[in-house]
N, C-alpha and C positions, 0 to 999 in steps of 0.2 A: 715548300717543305724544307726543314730543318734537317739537312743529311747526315751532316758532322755536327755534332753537339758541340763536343769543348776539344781543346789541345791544351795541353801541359807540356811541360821539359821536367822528364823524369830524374835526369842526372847530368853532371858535366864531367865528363872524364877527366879523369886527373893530367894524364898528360896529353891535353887538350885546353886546358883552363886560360894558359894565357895566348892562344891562337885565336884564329879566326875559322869560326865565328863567334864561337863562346868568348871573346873577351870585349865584344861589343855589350856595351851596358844594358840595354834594353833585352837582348839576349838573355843574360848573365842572370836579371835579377825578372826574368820570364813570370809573371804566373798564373796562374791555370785561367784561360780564357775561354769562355762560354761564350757559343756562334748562338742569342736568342732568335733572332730572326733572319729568314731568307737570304738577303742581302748585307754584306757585313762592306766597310773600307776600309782600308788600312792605311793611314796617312803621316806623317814626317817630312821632316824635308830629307834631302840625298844625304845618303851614308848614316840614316839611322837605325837600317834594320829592317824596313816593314819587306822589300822585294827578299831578303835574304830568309826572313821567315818567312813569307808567301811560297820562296822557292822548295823550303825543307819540307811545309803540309803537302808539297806535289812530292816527294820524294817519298815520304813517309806513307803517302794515299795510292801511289804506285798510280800515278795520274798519266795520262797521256799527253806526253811531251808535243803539242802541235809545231812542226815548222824548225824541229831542234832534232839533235839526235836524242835519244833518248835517256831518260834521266838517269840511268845506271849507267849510261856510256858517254854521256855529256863530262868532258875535260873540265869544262867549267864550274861545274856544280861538286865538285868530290870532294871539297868542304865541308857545301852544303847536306851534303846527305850525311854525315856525321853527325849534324844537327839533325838530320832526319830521323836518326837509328835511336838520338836520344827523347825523340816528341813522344808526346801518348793521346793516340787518336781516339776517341771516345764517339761512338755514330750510334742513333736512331736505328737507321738501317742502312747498311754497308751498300754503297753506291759503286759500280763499275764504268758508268757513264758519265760524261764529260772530258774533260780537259783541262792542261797548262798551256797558258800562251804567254808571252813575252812580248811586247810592241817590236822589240827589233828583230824577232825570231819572224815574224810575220811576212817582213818586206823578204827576209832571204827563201821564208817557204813559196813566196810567189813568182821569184827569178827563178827556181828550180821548178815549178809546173810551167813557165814560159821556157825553161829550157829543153823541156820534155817533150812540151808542143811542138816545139822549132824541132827537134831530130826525130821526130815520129814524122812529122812531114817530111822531112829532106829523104825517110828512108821511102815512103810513100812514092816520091818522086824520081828514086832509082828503081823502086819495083818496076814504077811506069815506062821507065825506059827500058829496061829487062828484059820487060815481055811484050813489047811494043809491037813485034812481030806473032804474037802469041794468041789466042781469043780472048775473047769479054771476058766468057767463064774463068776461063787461066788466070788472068790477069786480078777478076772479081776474088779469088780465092788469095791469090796473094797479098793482096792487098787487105784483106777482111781481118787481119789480130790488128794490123797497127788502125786503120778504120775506126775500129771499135775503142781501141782505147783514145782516140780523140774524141769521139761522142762520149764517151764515159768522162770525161775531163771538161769539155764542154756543156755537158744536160747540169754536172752536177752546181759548177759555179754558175750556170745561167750567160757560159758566154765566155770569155778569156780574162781572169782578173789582169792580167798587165794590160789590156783596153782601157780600165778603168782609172779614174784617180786613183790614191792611195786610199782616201777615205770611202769611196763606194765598192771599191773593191776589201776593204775591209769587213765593210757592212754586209757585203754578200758571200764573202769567206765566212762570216761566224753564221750567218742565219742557216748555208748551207750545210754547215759541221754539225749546230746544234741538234741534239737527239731528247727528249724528254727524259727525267728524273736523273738528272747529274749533277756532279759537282765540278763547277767552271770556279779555275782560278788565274784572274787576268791582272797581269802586272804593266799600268800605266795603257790603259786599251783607248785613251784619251788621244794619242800622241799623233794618229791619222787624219783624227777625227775634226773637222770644224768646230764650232759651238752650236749650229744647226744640226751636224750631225750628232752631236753630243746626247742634246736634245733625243733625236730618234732611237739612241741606242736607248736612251733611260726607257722609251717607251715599249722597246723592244725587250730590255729586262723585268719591265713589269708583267710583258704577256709571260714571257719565259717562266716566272714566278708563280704568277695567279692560274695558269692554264695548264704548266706542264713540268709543274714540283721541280723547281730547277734551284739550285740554290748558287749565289756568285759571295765568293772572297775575293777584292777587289785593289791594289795597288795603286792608290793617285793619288794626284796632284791639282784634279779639277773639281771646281767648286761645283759646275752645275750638276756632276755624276755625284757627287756628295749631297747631294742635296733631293737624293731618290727618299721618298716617304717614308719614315719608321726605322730608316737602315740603321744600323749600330756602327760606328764611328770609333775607330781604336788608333788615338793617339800614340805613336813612337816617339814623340822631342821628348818626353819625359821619361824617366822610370823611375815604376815600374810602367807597362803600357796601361793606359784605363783609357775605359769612353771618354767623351764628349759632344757635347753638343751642337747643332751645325753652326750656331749664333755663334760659337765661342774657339770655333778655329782660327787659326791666324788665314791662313789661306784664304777665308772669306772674307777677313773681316778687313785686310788688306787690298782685297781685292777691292772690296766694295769703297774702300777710302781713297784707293788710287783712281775708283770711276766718278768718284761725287767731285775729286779738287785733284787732278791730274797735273793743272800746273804748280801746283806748290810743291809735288813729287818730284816732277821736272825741272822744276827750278833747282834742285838741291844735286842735280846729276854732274 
């Protein structure tokens, strides 16, 4: 399902025109962008745009910030929302579920649940010596808030994500996050991932899609997540930003040239 219809850029404030981000070209010369189907990409190479407008649809959609502070308190982004206050969100039906994630917001949100784990235990293990002298029950009751919130941390990710690679533990941070009929907007979600994993996540967004109205705007750089069926594909090297085709990205089409004759690539290094 189709949650967000179109975004537009209603205006550039005047004394804003030549800052950042309005004086990015792609920005600048913005125009009204229609989300036709489920799955959309937004593709460029670095510094053209597409993460910086991925990041103002979360500003503007009042998205939940995953693994970040929040995006009305995130230092980072207060640019960004500037370009948020001037987008014009245009929705089907106005979606509260879902999220914003960031590849590098990811790894920091998973040091902070390993660091929660690690002092939930360490207090577990002063309760234990506390009451050492104490009963079961005594000691059962002290210990039962911090308890609970290690099973609550553990049922939900299925185990301790720093156990895990980066890439499995990513895979099992989004499958556990995901909620049906929202809007997921994911900048560069390639970056943990193997090409195997790649793989799983496409088929992961296709259940998400077909089973449970999910709709994904998507930030990359990878051919095979570009290459999910029917997605709409919105060029930044150019502007203003338009489709394209998956034949007709550089991205693939590079790709695929540096894998047919890799030594004549190599040769020229």
């Amino acid at each position: 399902m189709v949650h967000l219809q179109s975004v537009s850029l209603t205006r550039i404030p005047p004394a804003e025109a030549d800052q950042f981000p309005f004086n990015i070209p792609v920005i600048r010369s913005l125009p009204a962008l229609t989300f036709s189907t489920p799955v959309t990409f937004l593709v460029g190479e670095n510094g053209s745009g597409k993460s910086t407008f991925l990041e103002a649809i979360a500003s503007a959609a009042n998205s939940i910030a995953v693994g970040s502070a929040e995006l009305d308190n995130d230092a980072s982004l207060a640019n960004v929302r500037k370009l948020g206050k001037a987008l014009k969100l245009t929705w089907s039906k106005r979606t509260r579920n879902g999220f914003f994630l960031r590849a590098e917001d990811y790894f920091g949100y998973a040091k902070r649940l390993a660091r929660i784990r690690q002092e939930l235990e360490q207090e577990v293990r002063e309760i234990d010596e506390e009451y050492k002298d104490r009963s079961a029950y005594a000691q059962g009751l002290a210990r039962m808030a911090h308890m609970g919130q290690l099973h609550a941390l553990r049922t939900q990710y299925n185990g301790d994500l720093d156990e895990r690679s980066h890439g499995e533990s990513f895979f099992t941070f989004f499958k556990a996050r995901f909620v049906p009929n929202g809007l997921y907007l994911l900048d560069e979600p390639e970056a943990p991932l193997s090409p195997l994993r790649q793989l799983a996540f496409l088929s992961l967004l296709k259940e998400m899609v077909s089973e449970h109205n999910a709709q994904f705007i998507i930030a990359t750089h990878s051919p095979i997540l570009m290459a999910y069926p029917d997605a709409l594909i919105l060029s930044f090297d150019k502007s203003p930003v338009s489709s394209v085709e998956y034949d007709n990205l550089e991205h693939v089409s590079l790709t695929r040239d540096f894998l047919n004759n890799r030594e004549a690539f190599l040769r020229r290094l």
